[in-house]
C-alpha positions in Angstrom: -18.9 -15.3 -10.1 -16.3 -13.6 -7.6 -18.2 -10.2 -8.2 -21.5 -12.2 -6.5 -19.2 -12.0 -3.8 -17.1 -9.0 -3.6 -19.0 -6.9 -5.7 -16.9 -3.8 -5.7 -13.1 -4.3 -6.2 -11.1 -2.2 -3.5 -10.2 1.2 -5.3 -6.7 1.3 -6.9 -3.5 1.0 -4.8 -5.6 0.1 -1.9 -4.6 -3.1 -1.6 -0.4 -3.7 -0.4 1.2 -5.1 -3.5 3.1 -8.6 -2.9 6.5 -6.5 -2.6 5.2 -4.7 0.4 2.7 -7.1 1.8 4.7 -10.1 1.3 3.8 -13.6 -0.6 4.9 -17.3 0.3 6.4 -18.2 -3.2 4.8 -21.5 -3.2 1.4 -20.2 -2.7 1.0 -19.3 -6.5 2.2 -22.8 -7.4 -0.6 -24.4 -5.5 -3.2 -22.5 -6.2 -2.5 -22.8 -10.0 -2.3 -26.6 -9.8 -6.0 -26.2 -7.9 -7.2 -24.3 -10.6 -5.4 -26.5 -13.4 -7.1 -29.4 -11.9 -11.0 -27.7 -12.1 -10.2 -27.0 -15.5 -9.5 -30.4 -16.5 -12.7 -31.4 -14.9 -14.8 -29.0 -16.9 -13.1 -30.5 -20.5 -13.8 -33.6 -19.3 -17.5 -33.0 -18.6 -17.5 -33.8 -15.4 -20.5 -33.3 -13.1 -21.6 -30.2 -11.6 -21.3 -31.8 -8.1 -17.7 -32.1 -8.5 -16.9 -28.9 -9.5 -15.9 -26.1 -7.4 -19.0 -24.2 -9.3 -21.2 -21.6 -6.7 -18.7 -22.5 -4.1 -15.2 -20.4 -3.1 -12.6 -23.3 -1.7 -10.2 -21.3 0.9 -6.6 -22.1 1.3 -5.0 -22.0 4.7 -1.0 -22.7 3.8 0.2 -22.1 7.5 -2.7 -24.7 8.6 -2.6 -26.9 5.5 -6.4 -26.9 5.8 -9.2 -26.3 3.2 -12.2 -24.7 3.8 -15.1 -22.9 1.8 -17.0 -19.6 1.7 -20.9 -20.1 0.2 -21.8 -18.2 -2.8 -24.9 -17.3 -4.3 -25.5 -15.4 -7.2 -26.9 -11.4 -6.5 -30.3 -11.1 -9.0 -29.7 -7.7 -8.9 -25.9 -7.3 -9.7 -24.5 -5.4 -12.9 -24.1 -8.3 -15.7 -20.6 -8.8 -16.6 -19.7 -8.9 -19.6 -15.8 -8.5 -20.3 -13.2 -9.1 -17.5 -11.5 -5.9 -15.9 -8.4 -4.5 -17.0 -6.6 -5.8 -14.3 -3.5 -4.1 -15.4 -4.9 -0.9 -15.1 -6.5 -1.7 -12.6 -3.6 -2.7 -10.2 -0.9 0.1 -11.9 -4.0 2.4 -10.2 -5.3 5.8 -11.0 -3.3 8.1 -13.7 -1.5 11.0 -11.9 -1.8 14.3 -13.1 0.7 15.6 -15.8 1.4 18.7 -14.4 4.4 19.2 -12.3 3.1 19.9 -8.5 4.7 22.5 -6.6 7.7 21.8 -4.4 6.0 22.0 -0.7 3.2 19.1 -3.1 5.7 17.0 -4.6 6.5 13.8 -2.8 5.8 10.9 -5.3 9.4 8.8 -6.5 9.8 7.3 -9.4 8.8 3.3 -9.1 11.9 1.5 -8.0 11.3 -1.6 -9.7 9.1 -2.7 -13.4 5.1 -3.7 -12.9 2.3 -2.5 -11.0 2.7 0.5 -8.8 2.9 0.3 -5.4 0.7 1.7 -2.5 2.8 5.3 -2.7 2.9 5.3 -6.3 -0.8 4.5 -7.4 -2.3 6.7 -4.8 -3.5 9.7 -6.0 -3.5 12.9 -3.8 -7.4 13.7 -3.0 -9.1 16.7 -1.9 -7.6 16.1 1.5 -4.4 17.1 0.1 -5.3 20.1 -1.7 -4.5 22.6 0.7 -1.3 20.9 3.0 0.0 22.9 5.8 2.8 20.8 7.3 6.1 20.8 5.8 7.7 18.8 3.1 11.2 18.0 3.7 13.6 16.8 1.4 16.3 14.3 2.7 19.5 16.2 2.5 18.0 18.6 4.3 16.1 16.2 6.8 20.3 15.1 7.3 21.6 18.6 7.7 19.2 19.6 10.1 19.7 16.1 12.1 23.5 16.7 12.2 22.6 20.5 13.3 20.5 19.2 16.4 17.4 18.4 14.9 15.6 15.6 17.3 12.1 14.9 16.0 10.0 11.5 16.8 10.7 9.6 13.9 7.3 7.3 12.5 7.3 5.2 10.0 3.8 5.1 8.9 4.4 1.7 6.2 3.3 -1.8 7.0 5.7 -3.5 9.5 6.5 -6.0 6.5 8.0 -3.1 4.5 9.6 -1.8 7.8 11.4 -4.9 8.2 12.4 -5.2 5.1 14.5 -1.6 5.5 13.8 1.8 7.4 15.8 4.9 8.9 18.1 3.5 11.9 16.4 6.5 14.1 12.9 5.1 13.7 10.7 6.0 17.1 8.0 3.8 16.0 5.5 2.3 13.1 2.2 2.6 12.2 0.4 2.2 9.1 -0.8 5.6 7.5 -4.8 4.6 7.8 -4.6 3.4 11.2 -1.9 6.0 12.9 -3.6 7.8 16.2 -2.2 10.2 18.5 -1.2 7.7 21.1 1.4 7.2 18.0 3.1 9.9 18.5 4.1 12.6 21.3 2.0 15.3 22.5 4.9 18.0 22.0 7.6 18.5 19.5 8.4 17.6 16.0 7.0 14.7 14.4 8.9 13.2 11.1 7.0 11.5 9.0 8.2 8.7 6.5 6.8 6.4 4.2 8.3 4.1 1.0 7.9 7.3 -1.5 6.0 10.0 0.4 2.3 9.5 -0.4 1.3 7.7 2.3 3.5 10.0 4.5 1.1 12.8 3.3 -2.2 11.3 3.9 -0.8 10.7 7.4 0.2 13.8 8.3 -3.5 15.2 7.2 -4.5 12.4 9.6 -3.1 13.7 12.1 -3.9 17.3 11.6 -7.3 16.2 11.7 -6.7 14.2 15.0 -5.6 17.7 16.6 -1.7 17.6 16.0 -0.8 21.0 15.0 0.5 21.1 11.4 3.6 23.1 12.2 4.8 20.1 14.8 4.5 17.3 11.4 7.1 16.9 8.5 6.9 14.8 5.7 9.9 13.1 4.5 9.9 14.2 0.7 10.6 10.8 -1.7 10.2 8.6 0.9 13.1 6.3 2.5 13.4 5.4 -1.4 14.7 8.7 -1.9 16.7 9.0 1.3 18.2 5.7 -0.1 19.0 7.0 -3.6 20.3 10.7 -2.2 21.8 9.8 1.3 22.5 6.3 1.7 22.6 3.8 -1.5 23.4 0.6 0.6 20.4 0.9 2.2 18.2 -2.3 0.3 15.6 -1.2 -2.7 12.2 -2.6 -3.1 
């Protein structure tokens, strides 16, 4: 099966969902007929040899070329029994009930229905236990723009998600797992942003860890959804 060769599914929220890491529409069309077709063949009895059976058939839409991936079946893997709950499974981990403190708080309610995205379905870790940069909310990230305020702005989203909207003052992108210090600058405030602040978090502890000193790094509170929905609500939704 697929678990012969990925045996471990990527942990919860891991993975970009299509809204942030993009689909071509048709793609689902022709991988359903694909799969429609294998079906048929296994109805009709036909042959093991002309079955996609202990083989993975690759799809290369840009390329319009096929290819295929070997697969053989690990002896010692877990037997499966029942399929995963993939809706759990992509919606990701539960958050906690509790209501986090103010300086904690930087998850926004899910802008649209279905699985949760990268922000929401990441849960905070130990990492983020004890955070030491600042949490800034965006009317406040405003007022203190308008008073002066001049920090290096980073996105830390996927450039897909960047193009798709982001703060007109942007310095420069880089995705929260991959963000290094020839990111940013080596003195002065450093604003950090993501879609609804999670990622901005984990980012920021990146960094602290890399040797930027907490009191430099501020994380945008809500993310740009928020900034949308409290400063600018023409600013584009996803």
């Amino acid at each position: 099966s697929y678990r012969d060769l990925l045996p471990t599914p990527p942990p919860p929220g891991d993975v970009p969902s299509c809204a942030e890491g993009g689909v071509l529409g048709v793609l689902p069309g022709t991988m359903g007929c694909l799969q429609a077709t294998e079906v048929l063949k296994i109805l009709l009895k036909r042959s093991p040899e002309e079955l996609c059976t202990k083989r993975v058939l690759v799809f290369d839409a840009m390329k319009m070329k096929f290819s295929e991936v070997g697969l053989a079946r690990q002896e010692d893997r877990e037997v499966i029994t029942e399929l995963i709950d993939y809706q759990g499974f992509c919606a990701g981990p539960k958050t906690a009930s509790a209501a986090p403190k103010k300086e904690e708080s930087s998850r926004a309610p899910s802008s649209s229905g279905g699985g949760r995205t990268m922000d929401e379905a990441e849960s905070d870790g130990p990492q983020d236990a004890e955070i030491s940069f600042h949490s800034i909310d965006p009317k406040e990230c405003l007022e203190k723009l308008s008073g002066g305020w001049s920090p290096w702005v980073l996105d830390v989203r996927l450039q897909t998600e960047h193009d798709i909207v982001a703060l007109p003052f942007t310095d420069g992108v880089s995705p929260h797992r991959s963000v290094q210090l020839e990111h940013v600058p080596k003195n002065g405030d450093i604003l950090v942003y993501c879609k609804a602040g999670v990622r901005g978090k984990k980012a920021c502890n990146r960094l602290i860890g890399l040797g930027i000193e907490p009191n430099r790094l501020y994380n945008l509170d809500g993310g740009i959804m928020k900034w949308q929905k409290d400063i600018d609500p023409s600013m584009p939704r996803y």
